[in-house]
DRENRO-73387 format. One record per residue: residue in three letters; z negated, x negated, y of N, C-alpha, C in turn. Coordinates in pm, whole numbers, plus 50000, padded with zeros to 5 digits. Example, Ala and Ser with C-alpha at 12.3 -4.5 7.8 and 13.67 -1.06 7.14 Angstrom:
2
ala492204868149431492204877049550492204868049670;ser492924871549775492864863349894492134871050003;
This chain:
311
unk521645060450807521875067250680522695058350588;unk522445060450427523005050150386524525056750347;unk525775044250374527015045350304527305054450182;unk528135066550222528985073550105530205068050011;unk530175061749907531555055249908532255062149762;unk533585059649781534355066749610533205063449459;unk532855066449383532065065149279532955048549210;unk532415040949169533145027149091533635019149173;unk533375018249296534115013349406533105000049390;unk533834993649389533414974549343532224967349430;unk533354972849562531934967749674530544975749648;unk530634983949605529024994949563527944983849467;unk528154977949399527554968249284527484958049406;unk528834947449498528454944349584527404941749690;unk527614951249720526564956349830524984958049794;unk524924966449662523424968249617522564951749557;unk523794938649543522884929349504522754921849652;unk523054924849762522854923249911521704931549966;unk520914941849834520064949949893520184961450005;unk521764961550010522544972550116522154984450013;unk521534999450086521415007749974523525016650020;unk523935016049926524945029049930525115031949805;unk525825051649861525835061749779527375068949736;unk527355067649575528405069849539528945085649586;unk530265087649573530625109049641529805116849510;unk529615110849414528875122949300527555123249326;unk527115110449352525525114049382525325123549484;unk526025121349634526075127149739526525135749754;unk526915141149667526955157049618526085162849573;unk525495157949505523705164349444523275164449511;unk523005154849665521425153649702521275165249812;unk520525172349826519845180949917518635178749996;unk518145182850129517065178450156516115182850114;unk514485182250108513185184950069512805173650142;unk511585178350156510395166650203510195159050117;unk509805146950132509245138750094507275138250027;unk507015136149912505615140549865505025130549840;unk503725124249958503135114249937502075119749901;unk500805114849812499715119649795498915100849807;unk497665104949884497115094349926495365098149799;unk494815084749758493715085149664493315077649752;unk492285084549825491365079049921490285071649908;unk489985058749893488415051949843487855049949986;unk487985047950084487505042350180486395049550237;unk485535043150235483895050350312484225062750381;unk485385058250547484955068050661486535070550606;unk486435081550525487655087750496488895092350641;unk488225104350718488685104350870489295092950912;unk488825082950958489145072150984490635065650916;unk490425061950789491525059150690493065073750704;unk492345085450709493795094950711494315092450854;unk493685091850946494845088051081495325076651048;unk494525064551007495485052051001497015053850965;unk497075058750805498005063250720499155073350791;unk498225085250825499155094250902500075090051048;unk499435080051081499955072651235501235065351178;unk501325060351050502225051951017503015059550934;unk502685068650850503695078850785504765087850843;unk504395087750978504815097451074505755091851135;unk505905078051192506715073151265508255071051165;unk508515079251130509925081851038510635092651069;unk512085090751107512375105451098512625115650971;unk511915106250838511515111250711510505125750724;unk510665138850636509755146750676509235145050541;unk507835142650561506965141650470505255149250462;unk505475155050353504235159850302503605152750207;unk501745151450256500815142050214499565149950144;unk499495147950089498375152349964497065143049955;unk495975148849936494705135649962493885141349849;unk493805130249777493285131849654491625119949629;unk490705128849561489205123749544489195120549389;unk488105109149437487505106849270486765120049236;unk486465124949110485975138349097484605131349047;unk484095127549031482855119648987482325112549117;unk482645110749197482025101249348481995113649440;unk480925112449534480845119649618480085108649768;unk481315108649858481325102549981479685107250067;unk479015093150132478045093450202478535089650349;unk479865093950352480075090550526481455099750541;unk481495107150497482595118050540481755137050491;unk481735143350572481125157350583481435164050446;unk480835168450368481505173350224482305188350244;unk481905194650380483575206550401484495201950430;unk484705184550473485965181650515486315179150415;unk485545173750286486405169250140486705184150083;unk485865196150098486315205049975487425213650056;unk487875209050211488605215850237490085212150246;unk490345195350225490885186450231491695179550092;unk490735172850047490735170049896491215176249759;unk491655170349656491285174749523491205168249445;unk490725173149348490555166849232491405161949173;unk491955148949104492925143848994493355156448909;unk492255160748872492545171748754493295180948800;unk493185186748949494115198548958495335190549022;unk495565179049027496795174249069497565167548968;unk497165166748856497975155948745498915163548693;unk499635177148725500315178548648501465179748767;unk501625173748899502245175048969503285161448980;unk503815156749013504775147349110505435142449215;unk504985131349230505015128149414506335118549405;unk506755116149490507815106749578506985090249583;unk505575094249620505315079449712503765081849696;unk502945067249664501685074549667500585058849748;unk499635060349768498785052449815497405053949798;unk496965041149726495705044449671495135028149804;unk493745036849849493385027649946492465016949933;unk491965009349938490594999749935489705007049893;unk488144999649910487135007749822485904995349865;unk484675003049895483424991249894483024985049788;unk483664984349700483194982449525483804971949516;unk484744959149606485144944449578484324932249480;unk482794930549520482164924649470481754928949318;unk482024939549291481314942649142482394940649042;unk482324934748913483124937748815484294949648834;unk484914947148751485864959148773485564974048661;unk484924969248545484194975148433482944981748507;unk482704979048565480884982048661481024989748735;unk482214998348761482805005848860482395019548818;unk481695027648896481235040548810482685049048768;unk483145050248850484405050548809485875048348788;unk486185036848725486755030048649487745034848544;unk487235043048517487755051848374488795063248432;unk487825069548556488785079648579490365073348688;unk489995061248740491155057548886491975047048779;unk491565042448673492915031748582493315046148525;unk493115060248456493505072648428494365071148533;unk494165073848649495315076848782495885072148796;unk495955055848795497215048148792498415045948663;unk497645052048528498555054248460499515067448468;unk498795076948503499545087648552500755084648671;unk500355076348750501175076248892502535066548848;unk502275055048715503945052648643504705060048601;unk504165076348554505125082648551504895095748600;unk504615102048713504465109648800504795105848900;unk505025093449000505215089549128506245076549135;unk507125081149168508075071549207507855054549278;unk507335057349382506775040749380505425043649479;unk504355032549408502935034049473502925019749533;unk501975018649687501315010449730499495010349685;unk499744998049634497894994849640497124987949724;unk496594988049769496334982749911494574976349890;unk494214969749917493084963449904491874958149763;unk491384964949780490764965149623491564973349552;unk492034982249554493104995049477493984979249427;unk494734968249519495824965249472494884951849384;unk493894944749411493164940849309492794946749162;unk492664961549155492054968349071493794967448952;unk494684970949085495664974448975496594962448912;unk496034950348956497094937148915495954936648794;unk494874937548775494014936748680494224949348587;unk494454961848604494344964748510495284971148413;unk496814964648500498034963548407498724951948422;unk498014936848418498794924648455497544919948413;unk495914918948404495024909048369494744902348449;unk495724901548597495104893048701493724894648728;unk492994880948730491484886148766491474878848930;unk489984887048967489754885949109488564875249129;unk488534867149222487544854749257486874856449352;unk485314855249373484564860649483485164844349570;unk485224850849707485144840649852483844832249885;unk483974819249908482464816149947482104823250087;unk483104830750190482564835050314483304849050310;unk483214861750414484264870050372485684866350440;unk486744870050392488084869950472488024881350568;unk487714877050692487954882150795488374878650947;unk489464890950946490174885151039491934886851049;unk492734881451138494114886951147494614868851151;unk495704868951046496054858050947497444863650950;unk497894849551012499484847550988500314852450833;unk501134854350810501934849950721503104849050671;unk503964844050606505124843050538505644848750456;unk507154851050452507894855250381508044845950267;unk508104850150100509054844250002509934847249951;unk510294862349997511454865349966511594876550041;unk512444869150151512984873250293514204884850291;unk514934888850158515724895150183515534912350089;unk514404910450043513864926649964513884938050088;unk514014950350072514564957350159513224964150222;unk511594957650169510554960850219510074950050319;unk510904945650334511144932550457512184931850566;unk512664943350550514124945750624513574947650797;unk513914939150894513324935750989512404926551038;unk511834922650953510484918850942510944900251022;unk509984892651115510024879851145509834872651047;unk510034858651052509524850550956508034847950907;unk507314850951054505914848151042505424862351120;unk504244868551037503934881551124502234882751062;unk501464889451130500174887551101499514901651036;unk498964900450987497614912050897496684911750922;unk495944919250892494514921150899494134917650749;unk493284912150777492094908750628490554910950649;unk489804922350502488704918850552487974921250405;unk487844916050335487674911050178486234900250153;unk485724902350023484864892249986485844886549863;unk486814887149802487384887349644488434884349685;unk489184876049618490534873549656491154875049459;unk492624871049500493754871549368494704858849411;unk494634849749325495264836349327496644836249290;unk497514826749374499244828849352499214820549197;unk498464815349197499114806949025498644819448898;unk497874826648901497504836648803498784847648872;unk498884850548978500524860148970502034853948982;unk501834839148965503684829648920503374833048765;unk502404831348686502594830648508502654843548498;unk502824853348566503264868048498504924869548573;unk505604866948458507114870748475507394888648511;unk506354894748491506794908848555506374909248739;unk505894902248738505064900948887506194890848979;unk506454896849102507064888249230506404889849348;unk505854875149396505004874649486506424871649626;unk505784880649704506314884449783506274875249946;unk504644875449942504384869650097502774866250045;unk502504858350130501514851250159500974844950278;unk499844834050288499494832750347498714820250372;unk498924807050432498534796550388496544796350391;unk495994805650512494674808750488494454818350443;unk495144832250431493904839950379495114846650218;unk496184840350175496344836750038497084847750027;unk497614848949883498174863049843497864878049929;unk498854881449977499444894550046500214903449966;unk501194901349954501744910649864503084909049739;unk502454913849658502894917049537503924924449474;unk505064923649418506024937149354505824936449206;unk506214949749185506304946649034507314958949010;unk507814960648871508714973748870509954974648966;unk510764961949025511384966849155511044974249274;unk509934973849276509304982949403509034997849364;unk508614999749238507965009749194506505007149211;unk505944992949220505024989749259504634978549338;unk503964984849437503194975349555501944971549561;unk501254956949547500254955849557499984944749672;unk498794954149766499304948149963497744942449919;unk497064931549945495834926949992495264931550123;unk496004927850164495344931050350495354944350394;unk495274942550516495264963050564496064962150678;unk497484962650640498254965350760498144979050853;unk497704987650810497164999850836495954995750940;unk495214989650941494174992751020494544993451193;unk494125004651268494195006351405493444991451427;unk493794991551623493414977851693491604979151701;unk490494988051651489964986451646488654983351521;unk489344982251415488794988451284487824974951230;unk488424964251272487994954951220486914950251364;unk486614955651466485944955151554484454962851530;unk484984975951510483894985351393483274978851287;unk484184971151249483184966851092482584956851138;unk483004949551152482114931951284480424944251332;unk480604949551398479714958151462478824962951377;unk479174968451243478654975151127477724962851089;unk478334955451038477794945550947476304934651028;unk476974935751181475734930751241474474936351264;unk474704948651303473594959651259473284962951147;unk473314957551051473054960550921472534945150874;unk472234936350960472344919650960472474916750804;unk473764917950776474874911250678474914902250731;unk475714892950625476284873950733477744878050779;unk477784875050852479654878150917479644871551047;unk480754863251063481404861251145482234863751220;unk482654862751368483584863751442484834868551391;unk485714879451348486924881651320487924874051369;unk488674864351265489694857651334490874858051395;unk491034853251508492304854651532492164872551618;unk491424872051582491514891151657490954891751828;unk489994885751847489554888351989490234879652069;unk490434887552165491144875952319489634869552325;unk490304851052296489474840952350488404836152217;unk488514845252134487274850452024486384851752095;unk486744861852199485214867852227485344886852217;unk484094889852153483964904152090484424914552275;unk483834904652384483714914752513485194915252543;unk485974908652497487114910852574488154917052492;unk487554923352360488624932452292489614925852236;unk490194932152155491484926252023492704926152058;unk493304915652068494724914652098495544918651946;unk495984926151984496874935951828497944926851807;unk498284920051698499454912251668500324921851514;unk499504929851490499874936351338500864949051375;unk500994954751476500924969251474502644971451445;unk503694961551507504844964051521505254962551364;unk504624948051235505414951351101504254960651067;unk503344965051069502814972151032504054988750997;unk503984991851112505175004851104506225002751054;unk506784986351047508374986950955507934984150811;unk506454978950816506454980850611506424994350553;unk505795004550677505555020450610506975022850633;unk507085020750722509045031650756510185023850619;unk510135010250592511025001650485510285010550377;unk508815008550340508735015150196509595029450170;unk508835039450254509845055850259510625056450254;unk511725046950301513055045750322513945043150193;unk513215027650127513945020650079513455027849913;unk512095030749902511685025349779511215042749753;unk511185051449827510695069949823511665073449849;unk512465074449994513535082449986514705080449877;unk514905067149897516405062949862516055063449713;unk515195059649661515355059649499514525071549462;unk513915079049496512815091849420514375098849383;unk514205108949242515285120349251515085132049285;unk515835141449352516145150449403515415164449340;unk515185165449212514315167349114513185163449078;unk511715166949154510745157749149510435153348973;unk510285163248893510105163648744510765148448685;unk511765148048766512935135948701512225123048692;unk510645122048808510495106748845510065103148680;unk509445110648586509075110148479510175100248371;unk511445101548434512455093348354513315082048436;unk512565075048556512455067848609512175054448540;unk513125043348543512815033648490512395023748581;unk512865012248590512524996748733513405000848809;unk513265001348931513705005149047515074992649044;unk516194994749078517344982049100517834978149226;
């Protein structure tokens, strides 16, 4: 739990440029508990699939949190049952006048197309303008975090000559942000992308801090806003088999794809995936809730509306 200390107390300014979170006696007098309100904007094909990922990693907190799962209202899913969406789901429209804590918008099969070419386009850049001032801090995660460096930063996206696939080392650049708190020097992801986002188009945007990377499979992740916004490339989320599933998918479907790297004992498909992701996987979800939903959302959901850059 974080430090209570006298209000003006010197070490407090101290401490917060050490990324230590503590709390003055006036704040900690206001705060009361409530749950925590994540709402997840689901793009991913096998929806099912994607909510355990999320929920496996949302859960491991002793944060209590309530999750909301929100649909494009114009798309209608060809691999998830349509009573599980109308029983599950909603629409943007009946959720925009609400406010969340924490939100996560997921990947999407739509990498290769323009970003304009997107049937809907119109309505998910609508959602992300809503979620700057309705939601305290969002992760974008795959194409979502492509979609959104483009369509409030201009970063554009570059097709791959092969796809990125596979589990890829990478590095810290700035080892001491509190969405890194634990974290090794070198720890691995999952990647499985045709499109990438280049570190020299996110160093010339002074609102943008590139975070981590990757000497093969490149830009990982992104801040912007002080950690009001996250934009993750890879899928730390994915269970030890997901990228085994898609290898599988794509060959039966004879796509070109290769061997997932770095993922099979031996690189061979018979002898199953040695999991190297799973342990930062759970400290980037448990650091975000912690650092960037609990500790900074206010107590007053209405308030995130007068939320400025996270400090």
């Amino acid at each position: 739990m974080p430090l209570n200390l006298q209000k003006n107390l010197p070490a407090i300014e101290l401490l917060k440029k050490e990324h230590i979170f503590v709390m003055d006696a006036l704040r900690a007098s206001s705060q009361d508990i409530r749950p925590l309100r994540v709402v997840v904007l689901n793009l991913m094909p096998l929806k099912v699939t994607t909510e355990t990922d999320l929920v496996r990693l949302l859960s491991n907190t002793p944060l209590q949190v309530e999750m909301d799962l929100m649909k494009i209202k114009g798309h209608t899913p060809k691999n998830t049952p349509i009573e599980h969406m109308r029983e599950f789901y909603k629409d943007f429209d009946a959720m925009k006048d609400s406010y969340y804590d924490g939100m996560i918008v997921t990947g999407a099969p739509v990498e290769q197309m323009p970003f304009e070419e997107v049937t809907y386009w119109d309505e998910i850049t609508e959602i992300f303008d809503w979620a700057r001032t309705h939601v305290t801090s969002t992760l974008y995660i795959c194409w979502a975090a492509q979609a959104g460096l483009y369509h409030f930063y201009g970063i554009p996206k570059y097709d791959l000559p092969s796809k990125m696939f596979g589990v890829f080392r990478h590095t810290l650049r700035e080892p001491f942000v509190p969405i890194f708190r634990g974290f090794d020097d070198e720890f691995y992801v999952p990647h499985s992308r045709h499109t990438e986002v280049r570190r020299e188009d996110i160093l010339k945007v002074p609102e943008l801090t590139l975070l981590s990377e990757s000497e093969e499979s490149g830009v990982y992740m992104v801040m912007a806003r002080g950690g009001r916004e996250f934009f993750i490339t890879g899928h730390s989320e994915y269970s030890p088999y997901t990228l085994n599933d898609e290898y599988i998918r794509d060959l039966k479907k004879g796509l070109p794809i290769t061997v997932p790297k770095n993922y099979y004992r031996n690189d061979d498909p018979a002898q199953g995936p040695v999991v190297r992701w799973r342990g930062h996987a759970n400290l980037l979800f448990t650091n975000w809730l912690n650092y960037y939903v609990y500790q900074s959302t206010p107590f007053h959901s209405e308030d995130i509306r007068l939320l400025g850059e996270l400090k």
